[in-house]
Backbone as a ProteinNet text record, in pm:
[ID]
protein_1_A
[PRIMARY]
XXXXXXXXXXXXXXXXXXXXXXXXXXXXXXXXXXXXXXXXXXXXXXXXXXXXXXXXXXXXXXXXXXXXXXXXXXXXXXXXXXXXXXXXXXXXXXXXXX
[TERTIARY]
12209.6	12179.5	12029.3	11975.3	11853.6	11837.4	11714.9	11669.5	11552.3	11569.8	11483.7	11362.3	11228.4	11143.6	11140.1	11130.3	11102.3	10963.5	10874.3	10758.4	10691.5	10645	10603.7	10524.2	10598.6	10525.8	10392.7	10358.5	10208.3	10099.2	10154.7	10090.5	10086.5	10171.9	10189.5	10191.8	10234.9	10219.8	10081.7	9991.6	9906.4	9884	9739.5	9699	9746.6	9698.9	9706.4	9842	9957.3	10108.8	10177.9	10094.9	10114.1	10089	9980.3	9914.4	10054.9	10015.2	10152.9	10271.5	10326.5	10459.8	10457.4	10363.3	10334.6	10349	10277.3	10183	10334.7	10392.1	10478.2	10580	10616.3	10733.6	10688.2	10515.3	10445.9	10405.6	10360.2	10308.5	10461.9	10551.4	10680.1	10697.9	10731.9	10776.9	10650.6	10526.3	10418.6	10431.1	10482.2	10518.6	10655.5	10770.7	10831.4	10846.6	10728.6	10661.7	10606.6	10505	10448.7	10556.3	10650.5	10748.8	10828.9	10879	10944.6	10889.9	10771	10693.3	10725	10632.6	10667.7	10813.6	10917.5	11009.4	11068.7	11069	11082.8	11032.5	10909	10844.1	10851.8	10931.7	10970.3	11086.7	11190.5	11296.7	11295	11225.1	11196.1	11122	11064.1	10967.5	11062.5	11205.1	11293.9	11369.1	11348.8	11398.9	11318.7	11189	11080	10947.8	10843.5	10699.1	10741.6	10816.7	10800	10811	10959.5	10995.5	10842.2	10816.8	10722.4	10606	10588.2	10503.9	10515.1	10654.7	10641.3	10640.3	10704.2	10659.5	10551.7	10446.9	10287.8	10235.7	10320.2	10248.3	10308.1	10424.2	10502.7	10428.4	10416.5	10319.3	10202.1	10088.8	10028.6	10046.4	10157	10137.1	10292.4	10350.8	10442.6	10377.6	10242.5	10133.8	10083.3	10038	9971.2	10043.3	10198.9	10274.7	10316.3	10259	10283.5	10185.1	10105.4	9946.5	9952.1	9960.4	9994	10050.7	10164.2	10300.1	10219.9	10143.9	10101.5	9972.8	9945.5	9806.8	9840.4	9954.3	10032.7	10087.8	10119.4	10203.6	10023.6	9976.1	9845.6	9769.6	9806.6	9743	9812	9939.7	10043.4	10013.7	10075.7	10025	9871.2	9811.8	9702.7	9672.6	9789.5	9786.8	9901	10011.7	10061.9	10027.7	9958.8	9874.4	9788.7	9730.7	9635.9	9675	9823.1	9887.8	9946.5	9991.6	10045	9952.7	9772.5	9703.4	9649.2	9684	9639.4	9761.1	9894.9	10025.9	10043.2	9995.3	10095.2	10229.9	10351.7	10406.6	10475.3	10452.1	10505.2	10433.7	10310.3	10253	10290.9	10313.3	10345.5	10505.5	10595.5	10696.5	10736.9	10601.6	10569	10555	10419.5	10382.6	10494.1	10585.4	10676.1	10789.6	10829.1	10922.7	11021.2	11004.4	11129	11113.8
4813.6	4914.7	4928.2	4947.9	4957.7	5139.6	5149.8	5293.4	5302.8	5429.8	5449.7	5552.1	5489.8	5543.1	5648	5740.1	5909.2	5931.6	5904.9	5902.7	6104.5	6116.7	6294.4	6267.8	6357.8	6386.4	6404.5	6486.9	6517.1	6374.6	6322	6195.6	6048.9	6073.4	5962.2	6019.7	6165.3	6215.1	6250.9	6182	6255.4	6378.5	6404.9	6514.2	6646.5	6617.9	6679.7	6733.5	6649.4	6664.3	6735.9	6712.6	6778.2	6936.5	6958.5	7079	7164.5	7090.2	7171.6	7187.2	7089.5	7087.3	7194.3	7211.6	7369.4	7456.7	7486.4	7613.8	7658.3	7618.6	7679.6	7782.5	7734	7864.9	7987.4	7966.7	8052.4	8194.1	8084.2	8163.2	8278.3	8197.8	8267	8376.3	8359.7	8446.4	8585.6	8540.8	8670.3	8713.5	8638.3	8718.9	8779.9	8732.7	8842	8959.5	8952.9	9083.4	9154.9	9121.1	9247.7	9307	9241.7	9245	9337	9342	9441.3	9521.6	9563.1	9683.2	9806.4	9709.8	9767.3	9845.8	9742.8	9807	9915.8	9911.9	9990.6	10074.9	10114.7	10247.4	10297.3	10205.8	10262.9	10351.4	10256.7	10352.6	10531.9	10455.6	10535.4	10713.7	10636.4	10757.9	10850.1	10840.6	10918.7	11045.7	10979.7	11050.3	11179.9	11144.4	11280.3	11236.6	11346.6	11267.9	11273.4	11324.3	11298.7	11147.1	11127	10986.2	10868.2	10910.8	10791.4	10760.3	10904	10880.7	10842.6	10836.2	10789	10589.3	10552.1	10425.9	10347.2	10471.6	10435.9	10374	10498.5	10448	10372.9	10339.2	10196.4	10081.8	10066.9	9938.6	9941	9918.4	9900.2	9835.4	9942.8	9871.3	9754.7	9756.7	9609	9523.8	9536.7	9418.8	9387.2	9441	9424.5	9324.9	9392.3	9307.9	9174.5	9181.2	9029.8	8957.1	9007.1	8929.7	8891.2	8964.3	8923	8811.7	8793.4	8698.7	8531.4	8590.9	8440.1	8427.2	8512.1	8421.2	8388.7	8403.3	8369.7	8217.9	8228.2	8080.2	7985.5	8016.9	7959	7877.1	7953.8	7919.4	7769.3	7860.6	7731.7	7594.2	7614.9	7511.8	7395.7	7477.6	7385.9	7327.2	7374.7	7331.6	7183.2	7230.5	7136	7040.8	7014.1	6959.9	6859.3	6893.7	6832.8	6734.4	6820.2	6743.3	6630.8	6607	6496.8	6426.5	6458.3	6357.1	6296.1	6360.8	6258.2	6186.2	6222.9	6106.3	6171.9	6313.7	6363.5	6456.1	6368.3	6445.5	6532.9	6518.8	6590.7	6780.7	6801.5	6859.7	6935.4	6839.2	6857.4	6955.2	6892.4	6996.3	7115.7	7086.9	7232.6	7319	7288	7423.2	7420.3	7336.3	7382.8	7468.2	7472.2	7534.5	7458.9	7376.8	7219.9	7211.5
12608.3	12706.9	12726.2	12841.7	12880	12894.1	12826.5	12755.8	12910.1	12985.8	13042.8	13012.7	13057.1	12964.8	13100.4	13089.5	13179.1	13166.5	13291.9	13325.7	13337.6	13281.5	13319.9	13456.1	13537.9	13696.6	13654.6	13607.3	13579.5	13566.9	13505	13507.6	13622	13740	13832.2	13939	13954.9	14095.5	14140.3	14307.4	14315.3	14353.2	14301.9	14235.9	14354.1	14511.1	14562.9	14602	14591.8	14598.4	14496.7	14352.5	14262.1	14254.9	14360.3	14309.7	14411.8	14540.1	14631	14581.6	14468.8	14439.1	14331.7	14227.1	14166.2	14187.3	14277.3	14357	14406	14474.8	14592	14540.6	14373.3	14352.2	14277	14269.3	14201.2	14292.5	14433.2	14541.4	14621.1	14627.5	14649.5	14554	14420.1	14353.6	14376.5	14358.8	14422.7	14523.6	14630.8	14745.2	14741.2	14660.6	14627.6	14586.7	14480.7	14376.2	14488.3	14574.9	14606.5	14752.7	14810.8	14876.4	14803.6	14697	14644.9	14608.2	14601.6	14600.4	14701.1	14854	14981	14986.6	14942.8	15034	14923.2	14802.6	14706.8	14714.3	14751.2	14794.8	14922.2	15034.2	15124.3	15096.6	15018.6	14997.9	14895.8	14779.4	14679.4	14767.9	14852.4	14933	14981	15046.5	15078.9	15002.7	14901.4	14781.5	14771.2	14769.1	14725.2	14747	14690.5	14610.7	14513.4	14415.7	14275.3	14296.5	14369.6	14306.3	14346.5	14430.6	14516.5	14441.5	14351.1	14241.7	14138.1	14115.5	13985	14014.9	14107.1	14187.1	14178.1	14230.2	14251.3	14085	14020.6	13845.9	13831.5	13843.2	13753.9	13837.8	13953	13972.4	13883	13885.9	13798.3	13692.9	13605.3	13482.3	13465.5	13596.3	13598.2	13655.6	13734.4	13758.8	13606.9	13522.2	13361.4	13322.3	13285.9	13213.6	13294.8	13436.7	13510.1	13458.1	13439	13449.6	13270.6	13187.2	13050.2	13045.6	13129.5	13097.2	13163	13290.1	13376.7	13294.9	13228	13121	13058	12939.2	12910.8	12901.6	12978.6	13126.2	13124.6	13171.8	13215.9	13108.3	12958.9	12855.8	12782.4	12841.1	12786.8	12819.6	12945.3	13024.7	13010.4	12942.3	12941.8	12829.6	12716.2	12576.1	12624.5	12734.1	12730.5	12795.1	12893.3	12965.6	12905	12781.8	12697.5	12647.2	12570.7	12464.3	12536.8	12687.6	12737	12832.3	12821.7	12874.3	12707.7	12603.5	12485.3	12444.5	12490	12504.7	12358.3	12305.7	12211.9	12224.6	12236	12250.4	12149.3	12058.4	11964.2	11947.7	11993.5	12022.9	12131.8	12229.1	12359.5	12378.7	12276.4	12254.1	12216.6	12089	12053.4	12083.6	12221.3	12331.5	12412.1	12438.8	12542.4	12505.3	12333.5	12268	12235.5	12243.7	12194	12103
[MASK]
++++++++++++++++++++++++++++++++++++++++++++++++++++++++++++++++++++++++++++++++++++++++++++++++++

């Protein structure tokens, strides 16, 4: 049987196709986030000011815990990144949780 060796995109796709093929479910999911803001405080606003306020505060600090999580993500990424332009993958599994 012939063993196929599985090439990592990161390494053969160019760069610029790469960056678009990234970017796009990152940029979506943020435009979901602040999309569900809007309309959440449209609705929420009906209710009262209490409720609309208490809204106003929970953004914020569910932006924090976004921003924690994508530095997070960001940090990762660049450990794993490393580890598979030095072709360690054993490393490379590590940061990914394998």
């Amino acid at each position: 049987m012939e063993e196929k060796i599985k090439e990592n995109k990161m390494g053969v796709m160019p760069v610029k196709k790469l960056v678009i093929d990234m970017s796009l479910p990152i940029m979506i999911s943020m435009l979901v986030q602040a999309l569900y803001n809007v309309v959440d405080s449209i609705f929420v606003s009906m209710l009262g000011e209490a409720a609309l306020t208490a809204v106003t505060v929970a953004f914020p600090l569910q932006n924090l815990v976004i921003s924690i999580a994508s530095g997070t993500g960001v940090g990762t990424n660049a450990i794993l990144s490393r580890s598979l332009g030095e072709k360690n993958q054993d490393k490379a599994d590590q940061a990914a949780g394998r």
